[in-house]
C-alpha positions as CSV (number, residue, x, y, z in Angstrom):
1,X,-16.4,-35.1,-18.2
2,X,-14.6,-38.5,-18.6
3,X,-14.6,-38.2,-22.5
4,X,-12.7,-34.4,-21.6
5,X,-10.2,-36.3,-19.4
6,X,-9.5,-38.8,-21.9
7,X,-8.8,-35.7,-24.4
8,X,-6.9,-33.9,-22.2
9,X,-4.7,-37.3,-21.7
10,X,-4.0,-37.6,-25.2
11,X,-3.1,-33.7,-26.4
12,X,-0.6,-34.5,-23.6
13,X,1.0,-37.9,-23.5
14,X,2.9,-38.5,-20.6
15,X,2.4,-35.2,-19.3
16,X,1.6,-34.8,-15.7
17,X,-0.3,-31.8,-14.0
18,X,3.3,-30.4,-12.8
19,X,3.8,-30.0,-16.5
20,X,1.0,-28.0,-17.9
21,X,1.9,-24.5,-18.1
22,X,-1.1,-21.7,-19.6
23,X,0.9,-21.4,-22.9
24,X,-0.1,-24.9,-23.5
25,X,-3.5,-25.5,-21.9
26,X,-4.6,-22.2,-24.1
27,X,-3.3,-23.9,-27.0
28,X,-5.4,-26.9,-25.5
29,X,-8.8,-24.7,-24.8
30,X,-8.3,-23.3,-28.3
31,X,-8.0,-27.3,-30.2
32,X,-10.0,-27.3,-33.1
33,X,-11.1,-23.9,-33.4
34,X,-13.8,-24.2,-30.4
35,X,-16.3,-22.0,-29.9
36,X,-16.2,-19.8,-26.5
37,X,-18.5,-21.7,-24.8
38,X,-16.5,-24.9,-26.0
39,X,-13.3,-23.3,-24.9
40,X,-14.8,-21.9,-21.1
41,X,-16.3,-25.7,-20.4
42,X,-12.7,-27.4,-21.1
43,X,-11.2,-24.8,-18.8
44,X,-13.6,-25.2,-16.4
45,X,-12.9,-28.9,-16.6
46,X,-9.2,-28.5,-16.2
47,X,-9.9,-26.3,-13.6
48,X,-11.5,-28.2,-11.6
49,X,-9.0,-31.2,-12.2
50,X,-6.3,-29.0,-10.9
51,X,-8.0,-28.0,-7.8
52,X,-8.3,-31.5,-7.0
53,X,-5.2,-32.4,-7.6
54,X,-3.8,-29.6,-5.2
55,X,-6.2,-30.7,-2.4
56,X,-5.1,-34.1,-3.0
57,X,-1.9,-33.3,-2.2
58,X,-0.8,-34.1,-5.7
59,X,0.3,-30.7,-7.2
60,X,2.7,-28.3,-5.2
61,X,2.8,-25.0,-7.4
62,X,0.8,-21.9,-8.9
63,X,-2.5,-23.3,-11.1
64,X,-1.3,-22.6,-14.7
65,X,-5.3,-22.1,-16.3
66,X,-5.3,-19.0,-13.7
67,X,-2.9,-17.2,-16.7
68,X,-5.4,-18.4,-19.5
69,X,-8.1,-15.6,-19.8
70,X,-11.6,-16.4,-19.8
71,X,-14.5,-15.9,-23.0
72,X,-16.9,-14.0,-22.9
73,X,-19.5,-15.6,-24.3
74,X,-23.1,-13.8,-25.1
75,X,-26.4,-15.2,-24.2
76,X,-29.9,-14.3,-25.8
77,X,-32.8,-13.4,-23.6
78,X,-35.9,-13.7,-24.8
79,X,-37.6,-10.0,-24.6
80,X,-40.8,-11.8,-22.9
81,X,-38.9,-13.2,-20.1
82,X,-36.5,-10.2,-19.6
83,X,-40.0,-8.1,-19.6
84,X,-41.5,-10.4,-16.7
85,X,-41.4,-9.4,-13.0
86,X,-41.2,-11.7,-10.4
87,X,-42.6,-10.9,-7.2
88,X,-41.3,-12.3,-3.9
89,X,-43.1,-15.1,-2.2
90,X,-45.2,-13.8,0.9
């Protein structure tokens, strides 16, 4: 998570959290053509950042990643384990 911080620092120099808007953290969450699952964990980062931030007491406003959509992003099951039932403990 510290690495992502240090990432999201430098795509925005000097920016503080009052700054962001969704236009650019998309553009962020998008960075290198990242997969979905790439692009949903940096949001998810960001996220969280600026929920702390407005608990902190350090951001007054509406949080911008709510305006970036979430990805979809399919998962395989394995037939075997979707095929298995699982019966409650007695």
């Amino acid at each position: 998570m510290k690495r992502d911080l240090k990432r999201l620092e430098k795509h925005f120099p000097g920016a503080t959290v009052a700054d962001l808007t969704g236009a650019q953290l998309a553009g962020y969450f998008e960075a290198r053509q990242a997969a979905l699952k790439t692009y949903n964990n940096r949001r998810g980062i960001v996220s969280t950042l600026l929920k702390f931030a407005l608990q902190a007491g350090q951001f007054f406003g509406i949080l911008p990643q709510r305006a970036v959509p979430v990805s979809t992003v399919l998962t395989l099951v394995p037939t075997r384990l979707a095929a298995m039932r699982v019966e409650p403990a007695a």
